[in-house]
Backbone as CSV, one residue per row, in Angstrom:
resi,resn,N_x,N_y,N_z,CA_x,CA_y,CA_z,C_x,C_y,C_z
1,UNK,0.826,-1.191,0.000,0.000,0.000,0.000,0.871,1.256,0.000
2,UNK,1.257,1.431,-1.299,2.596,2.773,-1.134,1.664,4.047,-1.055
3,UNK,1.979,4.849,-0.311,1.700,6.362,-0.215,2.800,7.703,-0.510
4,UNK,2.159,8.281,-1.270,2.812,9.404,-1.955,2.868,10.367,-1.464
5,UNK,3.263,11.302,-0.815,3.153,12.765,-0.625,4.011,13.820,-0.876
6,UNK,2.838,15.102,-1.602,3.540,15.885,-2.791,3.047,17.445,-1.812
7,UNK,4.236,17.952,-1.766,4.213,19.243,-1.308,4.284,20.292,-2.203
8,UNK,3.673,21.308,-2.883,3.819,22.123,-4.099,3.003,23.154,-3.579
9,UNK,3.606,24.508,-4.023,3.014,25.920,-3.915,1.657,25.932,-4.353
10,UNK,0.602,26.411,-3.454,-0.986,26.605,-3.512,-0.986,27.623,-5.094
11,UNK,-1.834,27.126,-5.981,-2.079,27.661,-6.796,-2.117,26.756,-8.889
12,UNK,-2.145,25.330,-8.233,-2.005,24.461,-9.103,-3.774,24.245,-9.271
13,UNK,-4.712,24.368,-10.392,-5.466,23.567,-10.788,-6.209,22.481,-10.598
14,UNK,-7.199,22.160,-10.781,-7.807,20.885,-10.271,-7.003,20.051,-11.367
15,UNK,-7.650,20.431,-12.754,-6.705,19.489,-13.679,-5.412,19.073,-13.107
16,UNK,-4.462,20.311,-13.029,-3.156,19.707,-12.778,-2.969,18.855,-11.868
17,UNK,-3.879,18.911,-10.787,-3.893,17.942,-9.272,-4.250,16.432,-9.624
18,UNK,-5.092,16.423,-10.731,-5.386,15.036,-11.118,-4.612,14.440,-12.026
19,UNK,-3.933,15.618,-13.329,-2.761,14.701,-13.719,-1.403,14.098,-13.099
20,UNK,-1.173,14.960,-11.995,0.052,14.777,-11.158,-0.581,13.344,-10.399
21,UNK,-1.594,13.381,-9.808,-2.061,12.043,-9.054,-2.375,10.830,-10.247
22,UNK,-2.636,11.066,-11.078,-2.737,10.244,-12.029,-1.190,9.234,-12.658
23,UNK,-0.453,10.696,-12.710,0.855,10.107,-13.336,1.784,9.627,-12.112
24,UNK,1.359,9.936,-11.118,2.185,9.313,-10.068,1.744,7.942,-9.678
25,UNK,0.571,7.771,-9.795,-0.179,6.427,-9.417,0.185,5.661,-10.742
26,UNK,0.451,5.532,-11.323,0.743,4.826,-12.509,2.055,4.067,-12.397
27,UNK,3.114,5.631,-11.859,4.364,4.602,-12.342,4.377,4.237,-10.633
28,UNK,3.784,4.509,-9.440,4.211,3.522,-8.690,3.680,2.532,-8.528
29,UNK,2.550,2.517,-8.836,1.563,0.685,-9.386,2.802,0.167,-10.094
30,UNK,3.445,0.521,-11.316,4.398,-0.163,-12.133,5.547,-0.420,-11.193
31,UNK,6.379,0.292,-10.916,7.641,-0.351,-9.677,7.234,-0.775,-9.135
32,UNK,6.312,-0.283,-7.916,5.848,-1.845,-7.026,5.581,-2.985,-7.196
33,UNK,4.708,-2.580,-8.297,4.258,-4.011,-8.751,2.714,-4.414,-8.058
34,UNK,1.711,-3.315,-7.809,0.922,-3.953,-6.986,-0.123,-3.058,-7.871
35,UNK,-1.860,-3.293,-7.434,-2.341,-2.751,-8.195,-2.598,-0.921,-8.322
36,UNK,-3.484,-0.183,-9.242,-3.525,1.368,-9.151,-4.154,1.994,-7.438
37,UNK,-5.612,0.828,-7.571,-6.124,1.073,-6.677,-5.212,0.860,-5.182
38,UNK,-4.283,0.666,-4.724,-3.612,-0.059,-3.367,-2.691,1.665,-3.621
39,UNK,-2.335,2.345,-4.020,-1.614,3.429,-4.603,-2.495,4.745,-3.785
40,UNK,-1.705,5.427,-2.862,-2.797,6.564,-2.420,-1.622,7.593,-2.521
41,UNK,-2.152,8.771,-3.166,-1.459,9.678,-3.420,-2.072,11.643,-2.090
42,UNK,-1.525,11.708,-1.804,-1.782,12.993,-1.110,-0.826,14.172,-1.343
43,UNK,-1.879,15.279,-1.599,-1.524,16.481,-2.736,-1.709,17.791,-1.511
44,UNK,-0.479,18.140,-0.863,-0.970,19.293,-0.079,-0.287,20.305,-0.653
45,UNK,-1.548,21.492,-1.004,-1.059,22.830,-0.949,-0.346,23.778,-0.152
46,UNK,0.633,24.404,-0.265,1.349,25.332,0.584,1.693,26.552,-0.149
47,UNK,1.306,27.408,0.831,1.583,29.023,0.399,2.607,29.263,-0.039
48,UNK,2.881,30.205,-0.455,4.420,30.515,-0.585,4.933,30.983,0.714
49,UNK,4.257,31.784,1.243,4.708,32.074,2.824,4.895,31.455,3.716
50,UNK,4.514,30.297,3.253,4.980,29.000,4.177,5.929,28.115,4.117
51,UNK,7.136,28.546,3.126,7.566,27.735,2.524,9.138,28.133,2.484
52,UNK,10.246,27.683,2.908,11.096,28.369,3.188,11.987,27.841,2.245
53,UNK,13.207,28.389,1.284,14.460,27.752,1.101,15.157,29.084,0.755
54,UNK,16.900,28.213,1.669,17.960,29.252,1.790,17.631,30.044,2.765
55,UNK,16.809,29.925,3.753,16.736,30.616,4.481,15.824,31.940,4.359
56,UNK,14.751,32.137,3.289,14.024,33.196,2.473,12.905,32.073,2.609
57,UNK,11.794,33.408,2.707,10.324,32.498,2.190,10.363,32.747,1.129
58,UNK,9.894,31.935,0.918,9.421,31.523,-0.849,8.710,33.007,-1.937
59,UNK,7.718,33.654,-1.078,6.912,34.616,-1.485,7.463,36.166,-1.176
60,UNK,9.730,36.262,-0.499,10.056,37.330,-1.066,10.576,37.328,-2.043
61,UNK,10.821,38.727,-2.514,11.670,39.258,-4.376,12.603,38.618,-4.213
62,UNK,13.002,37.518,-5.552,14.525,37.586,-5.996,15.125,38.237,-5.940
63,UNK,16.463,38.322,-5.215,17.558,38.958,-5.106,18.096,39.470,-6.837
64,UNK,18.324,40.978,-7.018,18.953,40.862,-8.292,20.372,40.914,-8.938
65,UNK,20.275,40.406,-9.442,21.989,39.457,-9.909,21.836,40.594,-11.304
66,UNK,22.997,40.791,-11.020,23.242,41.984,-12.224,24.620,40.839,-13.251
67,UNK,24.499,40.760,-14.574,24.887,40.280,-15.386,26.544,40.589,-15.321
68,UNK,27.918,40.202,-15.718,28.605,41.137,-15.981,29.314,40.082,-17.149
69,UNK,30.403,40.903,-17.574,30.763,40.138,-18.361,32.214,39.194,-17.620
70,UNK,33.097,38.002,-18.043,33.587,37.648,-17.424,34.888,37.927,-16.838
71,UNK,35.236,37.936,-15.428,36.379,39.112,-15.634,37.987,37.746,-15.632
72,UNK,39.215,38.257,-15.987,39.691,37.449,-16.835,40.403,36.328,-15.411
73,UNK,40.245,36.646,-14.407,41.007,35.374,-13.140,39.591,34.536,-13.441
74,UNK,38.585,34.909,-13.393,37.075,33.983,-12.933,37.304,32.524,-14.748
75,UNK,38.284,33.077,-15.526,38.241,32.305,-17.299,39.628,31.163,-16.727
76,UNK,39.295,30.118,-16.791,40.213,29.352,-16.331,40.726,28.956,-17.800
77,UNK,42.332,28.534,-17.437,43.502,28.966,-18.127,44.248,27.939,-18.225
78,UNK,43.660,27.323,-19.642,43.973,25.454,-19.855,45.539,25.394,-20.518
79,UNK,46.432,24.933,-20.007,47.511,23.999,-20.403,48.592,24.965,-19.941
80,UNK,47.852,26.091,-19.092,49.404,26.978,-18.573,49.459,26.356,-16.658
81,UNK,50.718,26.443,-16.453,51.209,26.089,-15.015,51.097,27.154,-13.990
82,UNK,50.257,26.435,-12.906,50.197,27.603,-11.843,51.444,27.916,-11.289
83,UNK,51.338,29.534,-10.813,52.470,29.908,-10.700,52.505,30.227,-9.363
């Protein structure tokens, strides 16, 4: 009786909730080896404010990373000997 549980940011679809439970019940009926029905899948929503990585909730601004171009120590420097 395998059980699934899927943690994903509140704001997914009914559709999407049933293809994700759908496609998950499938391939673990197939590895296990047991039938669809024995397969229980549980789909909890979470805020973004609830949700932490790096130490940031989920629901503040990206930090902005300003582009630059590459400066020439960061270009590694094939077939010469460190000195």
């Amino acid at each position: 009786m395998p059980v699934v549980t899927v943690d994903w940011w509140k704001g997914n679809d009914r559709q999407k909730r049933a293809d994700l439970v759908g496609e998950l019940t499938a391939t673990v009926a197939r590895i296990a080896g047991c039938p669809t029905d024995a397969v229980t899948v549980l789909v909890r929503d979470i805020e973004q404010d609830h949700w932490g990585r790096g130490g940031v909730l989920a629901d503040a601004p990206a930090p902005v990373s300003v582009d630059r171009p590459p400066v020439l120590a960061d270009v590694p420097h094939q077939g010469s000997a460190p000195r």
